[in-house]
N, C-alpha and C positions, 0 to 999 in steps of 0.2 A: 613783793608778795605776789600770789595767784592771779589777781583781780591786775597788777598793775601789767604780769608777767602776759596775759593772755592778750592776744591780737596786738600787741607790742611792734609795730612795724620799723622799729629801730634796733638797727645792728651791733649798737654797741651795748654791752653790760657793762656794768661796775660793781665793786667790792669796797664797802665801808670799812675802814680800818680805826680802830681807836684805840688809843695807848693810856695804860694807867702805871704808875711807880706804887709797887707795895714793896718796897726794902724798908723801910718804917712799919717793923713788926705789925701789928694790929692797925696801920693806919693805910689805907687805901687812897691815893690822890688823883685826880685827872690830869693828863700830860695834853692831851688832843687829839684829835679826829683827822682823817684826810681821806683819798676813795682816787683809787687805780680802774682802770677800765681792766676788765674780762675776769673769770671766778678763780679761786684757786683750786686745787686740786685735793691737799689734804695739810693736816697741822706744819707739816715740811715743807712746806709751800712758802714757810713763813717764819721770818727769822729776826731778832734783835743783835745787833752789833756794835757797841763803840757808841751806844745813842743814836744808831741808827737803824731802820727798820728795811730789810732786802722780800718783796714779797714776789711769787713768781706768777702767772696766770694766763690762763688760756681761752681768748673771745672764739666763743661759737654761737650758733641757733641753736643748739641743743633741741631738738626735735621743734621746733618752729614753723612744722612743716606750712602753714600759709605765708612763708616765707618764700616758698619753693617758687622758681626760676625766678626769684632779684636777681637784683646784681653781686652776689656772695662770693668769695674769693676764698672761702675755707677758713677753718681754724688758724688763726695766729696767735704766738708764745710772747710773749714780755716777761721782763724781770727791772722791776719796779726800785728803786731806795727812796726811802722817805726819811726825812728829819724836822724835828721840831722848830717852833719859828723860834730865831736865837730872842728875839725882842720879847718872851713869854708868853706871845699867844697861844693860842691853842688849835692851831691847825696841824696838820703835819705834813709839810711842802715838799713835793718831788723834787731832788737836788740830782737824780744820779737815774737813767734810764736805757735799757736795749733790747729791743723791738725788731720784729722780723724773724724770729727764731722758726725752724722748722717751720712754713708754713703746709697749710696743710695738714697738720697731723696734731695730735692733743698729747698734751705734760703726764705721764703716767706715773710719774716719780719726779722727787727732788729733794737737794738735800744740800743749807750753806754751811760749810766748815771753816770759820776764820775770814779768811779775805778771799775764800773759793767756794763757787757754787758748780752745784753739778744737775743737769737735766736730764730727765728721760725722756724723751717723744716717740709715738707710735704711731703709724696708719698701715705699713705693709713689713718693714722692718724696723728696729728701733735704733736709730742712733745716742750718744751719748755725747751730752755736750757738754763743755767743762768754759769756767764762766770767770774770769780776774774780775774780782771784786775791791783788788788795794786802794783804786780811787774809785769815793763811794758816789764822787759827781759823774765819773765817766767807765759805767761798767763795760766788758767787751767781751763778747765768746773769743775764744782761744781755740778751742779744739772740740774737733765733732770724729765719731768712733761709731759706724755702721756694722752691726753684728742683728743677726736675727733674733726671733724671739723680743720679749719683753720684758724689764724689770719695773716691780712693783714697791721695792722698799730699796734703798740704799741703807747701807750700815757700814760706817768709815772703819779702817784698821790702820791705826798710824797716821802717816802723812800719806803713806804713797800707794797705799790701797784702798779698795774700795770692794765690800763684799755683797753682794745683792742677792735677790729671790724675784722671781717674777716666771710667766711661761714660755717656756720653750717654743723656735720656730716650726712651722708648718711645711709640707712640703717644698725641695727647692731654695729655703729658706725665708718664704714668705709667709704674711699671714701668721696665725699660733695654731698650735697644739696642746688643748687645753686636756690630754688625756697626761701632758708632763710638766712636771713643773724643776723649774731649771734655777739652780746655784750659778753665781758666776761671779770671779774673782778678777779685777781690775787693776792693773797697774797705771795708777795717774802720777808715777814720781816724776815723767818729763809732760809736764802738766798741758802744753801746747801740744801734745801727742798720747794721745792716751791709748792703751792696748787690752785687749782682751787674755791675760794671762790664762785662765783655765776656765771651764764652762761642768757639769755634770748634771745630769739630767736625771730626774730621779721618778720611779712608778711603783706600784707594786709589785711587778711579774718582769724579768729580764725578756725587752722584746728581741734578746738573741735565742730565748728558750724557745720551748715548739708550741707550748701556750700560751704566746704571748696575746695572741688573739682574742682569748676570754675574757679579758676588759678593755672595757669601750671609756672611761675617763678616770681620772684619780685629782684630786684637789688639795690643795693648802692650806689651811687658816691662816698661814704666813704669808700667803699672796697679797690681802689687806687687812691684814690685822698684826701690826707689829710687837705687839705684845706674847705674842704666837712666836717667833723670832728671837730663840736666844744663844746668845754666844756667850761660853765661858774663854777669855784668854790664856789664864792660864796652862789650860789643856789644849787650846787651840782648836776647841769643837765649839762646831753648832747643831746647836736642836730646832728642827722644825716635825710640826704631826705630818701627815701625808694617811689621805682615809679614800675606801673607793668598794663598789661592790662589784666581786669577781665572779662571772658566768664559769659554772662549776657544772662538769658531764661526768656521770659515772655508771658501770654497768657493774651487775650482782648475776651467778648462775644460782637459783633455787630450784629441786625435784628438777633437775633440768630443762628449766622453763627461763631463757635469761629477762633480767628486768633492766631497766634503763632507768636512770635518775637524773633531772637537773636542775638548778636552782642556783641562788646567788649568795654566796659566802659573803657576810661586811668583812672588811680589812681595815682596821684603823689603828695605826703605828706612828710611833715618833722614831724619826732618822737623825742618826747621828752623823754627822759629816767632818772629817777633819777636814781644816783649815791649815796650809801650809804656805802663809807668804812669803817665805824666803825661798822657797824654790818654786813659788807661783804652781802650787799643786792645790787640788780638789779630790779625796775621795772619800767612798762612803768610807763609816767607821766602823757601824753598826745599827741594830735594829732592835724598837724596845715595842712589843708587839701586846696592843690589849685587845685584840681580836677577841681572842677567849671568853672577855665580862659578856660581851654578847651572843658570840657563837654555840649555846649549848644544845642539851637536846632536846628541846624544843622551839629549837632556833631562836629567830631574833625577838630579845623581847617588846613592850609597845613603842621604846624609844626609836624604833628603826620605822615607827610610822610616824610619831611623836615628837619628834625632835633630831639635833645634831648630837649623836653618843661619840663624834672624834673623841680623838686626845685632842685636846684644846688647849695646854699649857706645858713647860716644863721649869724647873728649876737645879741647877747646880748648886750644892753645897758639901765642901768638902771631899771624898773621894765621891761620893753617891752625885746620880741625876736623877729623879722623880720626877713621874710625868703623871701627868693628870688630867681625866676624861668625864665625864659625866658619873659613871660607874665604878671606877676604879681610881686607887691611887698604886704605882710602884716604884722601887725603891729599885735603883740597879747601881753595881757600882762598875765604874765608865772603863775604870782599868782595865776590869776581865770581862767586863758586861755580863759579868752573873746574876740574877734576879735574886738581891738580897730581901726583900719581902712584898707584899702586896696586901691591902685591902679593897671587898668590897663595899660600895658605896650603897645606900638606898636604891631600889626601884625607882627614877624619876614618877612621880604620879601629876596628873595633867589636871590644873583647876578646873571645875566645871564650868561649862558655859552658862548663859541665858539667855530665855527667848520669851517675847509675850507682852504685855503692857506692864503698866507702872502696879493696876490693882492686879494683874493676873501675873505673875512671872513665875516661869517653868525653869526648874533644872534640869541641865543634860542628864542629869546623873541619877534622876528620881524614874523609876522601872517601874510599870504599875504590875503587881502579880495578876494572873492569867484569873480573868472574871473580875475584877474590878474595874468598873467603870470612871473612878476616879472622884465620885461621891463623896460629900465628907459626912460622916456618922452625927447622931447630937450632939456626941462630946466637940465635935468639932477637930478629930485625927480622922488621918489619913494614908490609906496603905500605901505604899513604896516601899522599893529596897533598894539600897547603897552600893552599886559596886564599886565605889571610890574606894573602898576600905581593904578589900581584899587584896595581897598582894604575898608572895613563895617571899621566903626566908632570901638573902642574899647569898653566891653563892660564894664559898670559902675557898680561898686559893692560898693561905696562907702554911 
């Protein structure tokens, strides 16, 4: 906790780990507990195999700064095996450990497949490390794969690929470019040697065009949030959103007096990407654009002050893909990427706040009209008015 975490002058952390069996429908039993040194990264971090447990982690200070000038050697990687005590106790004892990974640099990704793990680590490039796990007493890195940029999720295809999302390198190849967010397709079939099969980088605006300059970032929800991340096999695509607001110039002549306009367009699109792993290809497919639920005439509505209006999900069924944002839902179908229909969704409306003591509390949302002091009358009402309530029709795109 907080209290234990502050002024902590020990370099090591740990992660508690504790196993329970519910393959007994309704019944839930304790297996055991055990605790690896440094934190993990995210749920892929952490993995059940064969009755055993592979978990990956990465010791840092994590902003410790009255740490600053010890004796710190940087972030170091581990990847843990735990198994339970054969005798029934209830511990869960390290049988299987490899330590020393990347130092320096922190676990961005991970992900075990069977008797194979795979790492991501970052601090100026990302390498990728690929991890034999068949003996679960004596795990070994195999194979390390330096490409720039960073991936954020691993997503397996097969045995012998591997399809990621994460951001693109920064100049030179260092460093990120968080204005792109970059697909990349992995070939791990010679698993001691893994290679970079295709990379595609993907923004709103082609920076070969002459405006590519009018936006300064563009973002993922699929960067950490995996559920943002979907692949249909059958078709061989993937969906991810991709949302960014583009610096927009334009000039008007009136009575020959010319006028100048600029302002920021939201853009918020799900990309389709075909996946081609048999010729270790990556390109776009196409593009399902709900710009529009926002962009009207009277521009953005409160959501653009109020919240995340991305597309935030998508789903494959049958020929159609649907994707779904705050605002909208649409229906396209993936073959011709025709927009076979759309709805609009509600205006998000924002719960009111409050503010004030326990006997006096104020709502955001109560307006006193012009010349009320806020008095209450004998009946004991009182004048406000509601603009929670008021909100335009949605608009119809159907």
């Amino acid at each position: 906790d907080w209290w234990w975490y502050w002024r902590n002058a020990d370099f090591e952390e740990a992660t508690n780990i504790h196993a329970f069996d519910i393959s007994d429908g309704g019944l839930t039993s304790y297996i055991g507990s055990g605790r690896v040194t440094g934190t993990v990264n995210d749920q892929f971090s952490l993995s059940e195999y064969n009755g055993t447990i592979r978990v990956a982690t990465t010791q840092d200070i994590w902003g410790r700064w009255w740490l600053d000038g010890e004796d710190w050697a940087g972030p170091t990687n581990d990847v843990y095996v735990l198994a339970p005590e054969e005798n029934g106790g209830d511990e869960l004892l390290q049988i299987g450990h490899v330590g020393g990974i990347a130092t320096g640099e922190t676990i961005w990704s991970c992900r075990f497949i069977g008797e194979k793990g795979y790492l991501v680590t970052f601090r100026n490039i990302d390498p990728l490390w690929t991890i034999d796990l068949s003996d679960p007493t004596n795990p070994q890195v195999i194979g390390e794969l330096e490409v720039s940029g960073v991936s954020t999720y691993i997503h397996p295809l097969g045995e012998d690929h591997l399809l990621t999302i994460g951001i693109a390198g920064g100049e030179d190849g260092l460093g990120l470019d968080w204005g792109n967010t970059q697909i990349s397709l992995f070939d791990v079939s010679n698993f001691s040697d893994p290679t970079l099969a295709s990379a595609l980088q993907l923004a709103p605006i082609d920076r070969n065009s002459e405006d590519w300059w009018s936006w300064s970032w563009s973002y993922s929800e699929a960067t950490y949030e995996h559920k943002a991340f979907t692949y249909w096999a059958p078709a061989e695509l993937l969906a991810i959103p991709l949302s960014t607001y583009r610096y927009t110039y334009d000039e008007v002549v009136i009575d020959g007096r010319k006028y100048s306009f600029s302002g920021y367009e939201y853009v918020t699109q799900l990309i389709l990407v075909k996946v081609d792993a048999e010729n270790n290809t990556l390109t776009k497919y196409g593009t399902i654009d709900h710009s529009d639920f926002y962009n009207g005439e009277n521009g953005l509505r409160d959501s653009y002050y109020y919240g995340s209006p991305n597309v935030r999900r998508s789903i494959f069924m049958g020929d159609y893909v649907y994707a779904f944002s705050a605002e909208g839902v649409t229906v396209t179908n993936y073959s011709t990427m025709a927009l076979s229909d759309s709805v609009s969704l509600p205006e998000m409306v924002n719960a009111p706040s409050y503010w004030g003591w326990e006997e006096d509390v104020v709502r955001s949302d109560e307006v006193q009209e012009d010349g009320d002091d806020g008095e209450r009358d004998d009946d004991g009402a009182g004048s406000s008015s509601d603009s929670g309530e008021a909100s335009s029709d949605p608009d119809d795109r159907s």
